[in-house]
Structure formats: C-alpha cells, structure tokens
C-alpha positions in Angstrom: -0.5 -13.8 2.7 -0.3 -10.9 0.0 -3.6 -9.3 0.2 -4.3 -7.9 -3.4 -4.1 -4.4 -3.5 -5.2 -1.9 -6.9 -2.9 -0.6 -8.7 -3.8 2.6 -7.9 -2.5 1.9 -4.5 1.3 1.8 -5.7 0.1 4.9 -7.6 -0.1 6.4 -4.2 3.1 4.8 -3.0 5.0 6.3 -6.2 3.4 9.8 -5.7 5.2 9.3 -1.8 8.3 8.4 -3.5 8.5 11.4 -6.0 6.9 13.8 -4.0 9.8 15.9 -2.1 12.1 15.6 -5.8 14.8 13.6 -3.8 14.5 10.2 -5.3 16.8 8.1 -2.6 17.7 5.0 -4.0 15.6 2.5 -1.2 12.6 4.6 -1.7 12.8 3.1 -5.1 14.0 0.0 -4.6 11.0 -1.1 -2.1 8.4 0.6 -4.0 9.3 -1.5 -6.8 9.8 -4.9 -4.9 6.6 -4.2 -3.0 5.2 -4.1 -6.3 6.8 -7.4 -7.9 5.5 -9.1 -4.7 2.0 -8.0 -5.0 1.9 -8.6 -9.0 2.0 -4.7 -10.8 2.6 -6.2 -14.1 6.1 -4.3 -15.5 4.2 -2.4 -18.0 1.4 -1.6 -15.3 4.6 0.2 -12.6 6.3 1.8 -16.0 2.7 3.8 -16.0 2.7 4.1 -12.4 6.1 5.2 -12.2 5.8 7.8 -15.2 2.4 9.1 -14.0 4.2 10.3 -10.1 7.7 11.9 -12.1 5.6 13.9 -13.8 4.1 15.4 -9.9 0.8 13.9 -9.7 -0.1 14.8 -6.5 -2.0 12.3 -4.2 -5.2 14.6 -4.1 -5.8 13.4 -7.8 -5.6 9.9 -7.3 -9.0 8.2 -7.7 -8.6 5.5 -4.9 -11.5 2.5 -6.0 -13.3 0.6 -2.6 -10.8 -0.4 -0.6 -12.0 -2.4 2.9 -10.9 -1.4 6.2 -8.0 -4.1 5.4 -7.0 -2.6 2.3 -6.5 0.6 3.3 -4.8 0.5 6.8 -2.5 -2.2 4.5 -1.9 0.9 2.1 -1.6 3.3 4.5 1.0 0.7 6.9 3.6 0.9 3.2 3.2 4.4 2.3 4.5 4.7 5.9 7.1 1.7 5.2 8.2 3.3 1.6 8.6 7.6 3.0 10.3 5.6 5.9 12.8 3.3 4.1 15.6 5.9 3.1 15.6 6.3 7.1 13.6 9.4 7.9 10.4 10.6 7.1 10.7 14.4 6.3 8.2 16.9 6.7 6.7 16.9 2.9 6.2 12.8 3.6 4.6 13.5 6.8 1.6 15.6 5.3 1.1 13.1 2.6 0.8 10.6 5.0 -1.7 12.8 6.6 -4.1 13.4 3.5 -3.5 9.7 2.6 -4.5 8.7 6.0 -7.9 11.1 5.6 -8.4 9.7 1.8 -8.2 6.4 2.8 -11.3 6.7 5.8 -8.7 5.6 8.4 -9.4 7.2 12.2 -6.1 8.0 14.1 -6.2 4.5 15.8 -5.9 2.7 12.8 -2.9 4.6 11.4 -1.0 4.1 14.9 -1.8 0.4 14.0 -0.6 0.4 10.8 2.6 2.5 11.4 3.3 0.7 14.8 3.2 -2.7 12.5 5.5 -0.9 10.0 7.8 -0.2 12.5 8.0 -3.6 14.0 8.8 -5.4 11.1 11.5 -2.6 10.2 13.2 -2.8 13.2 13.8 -6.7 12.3 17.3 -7.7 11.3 17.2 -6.4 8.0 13.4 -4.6 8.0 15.2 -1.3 6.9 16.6 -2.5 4.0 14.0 -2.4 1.1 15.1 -6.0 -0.7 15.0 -7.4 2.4 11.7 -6.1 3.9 9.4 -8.5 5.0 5.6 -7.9 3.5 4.1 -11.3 4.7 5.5 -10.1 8.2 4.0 -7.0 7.8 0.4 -8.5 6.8 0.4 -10.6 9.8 1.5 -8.0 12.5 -1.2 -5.6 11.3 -3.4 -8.6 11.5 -2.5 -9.0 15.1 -3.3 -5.1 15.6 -6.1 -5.3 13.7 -7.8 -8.6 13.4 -11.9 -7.2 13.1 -10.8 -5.5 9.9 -8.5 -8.6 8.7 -11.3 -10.9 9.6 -14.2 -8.7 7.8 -11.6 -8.4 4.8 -11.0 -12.1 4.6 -14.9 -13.0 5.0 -15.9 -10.7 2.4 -13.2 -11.6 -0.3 -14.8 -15.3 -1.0 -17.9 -13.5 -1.8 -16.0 -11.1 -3.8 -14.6 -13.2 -5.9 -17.9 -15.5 -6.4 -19.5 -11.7 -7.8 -16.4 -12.0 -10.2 -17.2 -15.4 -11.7 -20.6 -15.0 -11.8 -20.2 -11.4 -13.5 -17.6 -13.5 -16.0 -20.2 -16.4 -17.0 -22.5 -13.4 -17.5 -20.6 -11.9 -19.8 -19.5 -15.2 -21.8 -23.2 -15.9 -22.1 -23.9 -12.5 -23.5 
C-alpha cells in the first residue's frame, strides 16, 4: 500500500522520538524502518535525524498539504512511534496533541487513527518496531476511514498527471 508521505512527516516522527531526551532504542528503531519502508533516502533521515537532536520542536515544522489520508496516516505513526518503547508519557501525549491540531484532524479522526495503531500493535509481534506491520496499518485505517482513503486515492492520479505535465513543461522550457 505505502501511501507516500513528505519527508517532513518523519521530521515530525523524529521531533516525537527526541523530544522527552530519553532516546529508547524501539523509538528508534521504528522511526527508522518506517522510514526505509516509505523511501527517506539515507542522507534525507541523517538530516532528519540531526535537525530533532538538536530540539526542533514540532511547532516549527512547516508541514506541506497533506489530504485527510495523509495526515490521519501521520498522525496513526507518531502515535505508533511515542507508543513503541511501550508507554506513551506525558511529554508524547501533548505532542500528539498539537500534532493532531497541526495536522487539521477533529477528535474522531485521531481515535481512528490511534484505534488502528493499536490494532495492528496488539498483533503477534505489532510491538516490536522491526516487526511492525505498515501495510497492516494502511489498511485498518482504511477500514476506519475509507471517505478519506477513497478521496486520497482519487485525487493522487490526478496528482501525479499535474507532475508530468509540470515536468514536460519544464523540459520544453
């Protein structure tokens, strides 16, 4: 499935990870695979990665358009990445919070996204962050949220269309 996501979405992930200074080993560990799996060049996550450590906090992270999809998506692993060492603490909660009001998403929506997260977590395995399941996760917020999946998927031909037509323009040019 692997929707594509910005990077600036992992940047959000990574300011979750670094944000309470106790960098756990599976917060890590998942950010980075969820990365690899959704194609953050290793050059692109080193930025990513160095950017957070230094306490960017997610109030200065300039989030591009995202559609409903992309955003409950991001909010479902920032819940899946503060809740992979096992407990979300109190500092992950509020980031989740202001994420949650960045990202446009109504309290519905991020019950969907973290009642998916949770679902594929409690899976044999879903806790442990090399063997988390992000196709799994796609399609069980897909199930709690299918207008927004559906609007996503409709408008992404399109999308990409406006891409090769803006690439033949400039090639002309």
């Amino acid at each position: 499935m692997s929707t594509q996501l910005p990077a600036d979405c992992f940047l959000t992930f990574a300011s979750i990870v670094y944000a309470d200074g106790q960098i756990r080993k599976g917060e890590l560990e998942g950010f980075r695979r969820a990365a690899q799996v959704y194609g953050v060049s290793a050059e692109e996550l080193a930025s990513i990665e160095k950017r957070a450590q230094a306490g960017l906090a997610l109030n200065e992270i300039d989030l591009p358009p995202l559609s409903d999809w992309q955003s409950a998506l991001t909010y479902a692993f920032a819940v899946w990445i503060a809740k992979v060492d096992g407990i979300i603490n109190k500092e992950e909660n509020e980031m989740l919070a202001l994420l949650g009001d960045r990202l446009g998403l109504e309290k519905l929506r991020r019950d969907a996204a973290r009642s998916a997260t949770y679902d594929i977590a409690a899976l044999p395995g879903g806790h442990k962050p090399e063997l988390y399941d992000f196709d799994a996760l796609e399609k069980q917020l897909e199930k709690k949220l299918p207008g927004s999946f559906r609007r996503h998927s409709q408008a992404a031909p399109r999308a990409n269309e406006e891409e090769e037509e803006y690439e033949e323009m400039s090639l002309e040019d």
